[in-house]
N, C-alpha and C positions, 0 to 999 in steps of 0.2 A: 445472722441478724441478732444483735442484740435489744433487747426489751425489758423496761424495769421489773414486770412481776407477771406470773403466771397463774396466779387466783384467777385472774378476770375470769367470770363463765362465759364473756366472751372472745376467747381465746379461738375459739372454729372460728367463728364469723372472720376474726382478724388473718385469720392463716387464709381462709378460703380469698379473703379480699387480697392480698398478695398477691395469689397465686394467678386472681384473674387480670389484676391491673399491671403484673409484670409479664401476664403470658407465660406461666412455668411449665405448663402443660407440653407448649410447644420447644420446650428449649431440648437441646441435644438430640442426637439418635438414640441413644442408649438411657432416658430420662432425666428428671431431675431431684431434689433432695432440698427442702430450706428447713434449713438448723439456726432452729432460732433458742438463743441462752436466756435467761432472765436473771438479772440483776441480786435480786431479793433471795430468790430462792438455789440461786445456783444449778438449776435445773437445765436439760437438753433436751429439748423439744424436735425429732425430725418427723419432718413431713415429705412422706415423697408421691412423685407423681406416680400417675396409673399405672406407667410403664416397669415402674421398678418397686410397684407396690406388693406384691408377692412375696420379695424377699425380706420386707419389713413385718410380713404376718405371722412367721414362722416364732414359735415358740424361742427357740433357741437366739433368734435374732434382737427378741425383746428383753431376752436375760442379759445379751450382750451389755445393753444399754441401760436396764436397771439396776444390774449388780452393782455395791460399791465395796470398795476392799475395806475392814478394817480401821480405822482414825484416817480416814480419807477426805471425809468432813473437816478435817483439819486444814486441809489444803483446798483451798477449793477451784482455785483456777486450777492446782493437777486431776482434782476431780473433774473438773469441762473437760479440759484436754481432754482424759482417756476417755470422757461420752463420743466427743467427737470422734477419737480414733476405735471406738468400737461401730461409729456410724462407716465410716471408710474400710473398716473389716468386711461387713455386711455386704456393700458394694463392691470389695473383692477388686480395685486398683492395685491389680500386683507392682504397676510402676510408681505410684506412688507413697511416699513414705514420709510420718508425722514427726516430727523430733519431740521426744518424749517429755513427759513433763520434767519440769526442771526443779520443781520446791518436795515433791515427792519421788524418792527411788522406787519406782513401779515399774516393772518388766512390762512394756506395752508392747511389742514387738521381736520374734525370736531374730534369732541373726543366722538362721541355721543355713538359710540360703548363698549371703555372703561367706560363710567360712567353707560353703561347699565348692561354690565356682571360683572360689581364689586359686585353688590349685588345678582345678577340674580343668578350665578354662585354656589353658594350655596344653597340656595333654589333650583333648579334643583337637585342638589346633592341627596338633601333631600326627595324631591317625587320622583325620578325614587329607592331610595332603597324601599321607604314607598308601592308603587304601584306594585315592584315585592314582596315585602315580604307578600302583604298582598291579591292582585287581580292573582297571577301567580305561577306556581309549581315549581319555583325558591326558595321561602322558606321552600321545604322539602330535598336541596339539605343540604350538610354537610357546617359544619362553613365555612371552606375555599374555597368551592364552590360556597356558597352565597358571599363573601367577594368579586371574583375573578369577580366576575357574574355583581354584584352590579356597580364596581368600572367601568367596564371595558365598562358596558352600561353609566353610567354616564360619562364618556370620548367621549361618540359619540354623547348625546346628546347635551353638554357643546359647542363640537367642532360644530354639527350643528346649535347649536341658534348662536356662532360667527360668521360661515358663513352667516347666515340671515341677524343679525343687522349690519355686515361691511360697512362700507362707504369708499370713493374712496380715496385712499392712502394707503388704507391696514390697520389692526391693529398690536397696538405695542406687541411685542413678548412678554414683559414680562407679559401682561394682558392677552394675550393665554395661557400660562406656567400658569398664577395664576388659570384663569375658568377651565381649564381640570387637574390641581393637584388637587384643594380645592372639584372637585366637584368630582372628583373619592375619595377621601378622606371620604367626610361625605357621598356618597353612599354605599361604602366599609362598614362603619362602621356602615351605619342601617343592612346593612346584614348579617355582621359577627357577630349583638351583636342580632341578631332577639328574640330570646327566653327572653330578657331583655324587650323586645318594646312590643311586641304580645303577646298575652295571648288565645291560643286555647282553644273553649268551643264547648263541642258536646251536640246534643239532642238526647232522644231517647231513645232506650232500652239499659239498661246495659248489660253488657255481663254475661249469667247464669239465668237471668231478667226471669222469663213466663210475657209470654200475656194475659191479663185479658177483654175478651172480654166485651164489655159493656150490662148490663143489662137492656131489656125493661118488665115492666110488670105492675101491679098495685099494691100497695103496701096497 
């Protein structure tokens, strides 16, 4: 929400009145958050509910949002931006992701997660079909049971290493869509083509075979 000025002292009153006349109390499972800018002063105001109030107490959470960089004050819509995306730090949406400010070059966000599952992302692919076709009784199931099996694991595991390596801003959607497509894709496909990869070899007696006990004696 935007508002001309944040002198007012009564500034509580107005937040609290918000809060009751929109019900913010009640919104979401996981709480709520009203970021209100003003005008005048350039200023980021968050107020969050009870539920998510803990992580706005924290020392560290308040620096997030006070600090400003250097002639920042120069820009001052890239100065909102980054308050806001320090408030969505806080909150810890690893899915989602702010486009950085545009009149200021400020690293608001690492990419380190993106350049990890660009490649990761396939390679996972690739040993969760290899490790059920070959370590698990996943490859005596039928073509489309392995395929269904393969892909489907691959998809949890994709989504688990993003959850790992995210960093604070969240990652970009379309690099999630690519690690849980591409990697259910080449999982899919080591286990739907199994019979083409693996090659089963048994020991042992053949079937009809006798047993030829071994002979000790002197010859």
């Amino acid at each position: 929400m935007v508002i001309p000025s944040g002198e007012d002292e009564q500034i509580s009153n107005f937040i609290a009145q918000i809060f009751v006349n929109n019900e913010l109390e009640q919104w979401g499972l996981g709480g709520t958050v009203l970021v209100l800018i003003t005008v005048q002063e350039g200023w980021v105001i968050a107020e969050p509910s009870q539920k998510v109030e803990k992580k706005f107490l924290k020392v560290e959470a308040l620096n997030r949002i006070n600090h400003f960089f250097p002639g920042e004050f120069q820009y001052r819509e890239a100065a909102i931006e980054r308050r806001v995306e320090a408030v969505l730090e806080i909150l810890d949406p690893w899915f989602y992701v702010l486009d950085p400010p545009r009149d200021l070059n400020v690293f608001a966000r690492s990419p380190t997660a993106e350049i990890i599952l660009f490649p990761t992302a396939p390679f996972l692919g690739f040993m969760v079909g290899v490790i059920l076709m070959a370590f698990t009784s996943a490859g005596k199931l039928r073509a489309s049971g392995r395929f269904l099996v393969c892909g489907f694991l691959g998809c949890v595991v994709a989504l688990a290493t993003a959850f790992l390596v995210r960093q604070p801003g969240g990652i970009a959607p379309g690099m999630l869509y690519y690690s849980v497509g591409l990697s259910f894709a080449v999982s899919a496909l080591i286990g739907g083509l199994r019979p083409y990869w693996f090659t089963d070899t048994a020991r042992g007696r053949k079937p009809g075979e006798k047993i030829h006990p071994p002979f000790f004696g002197r010859g």
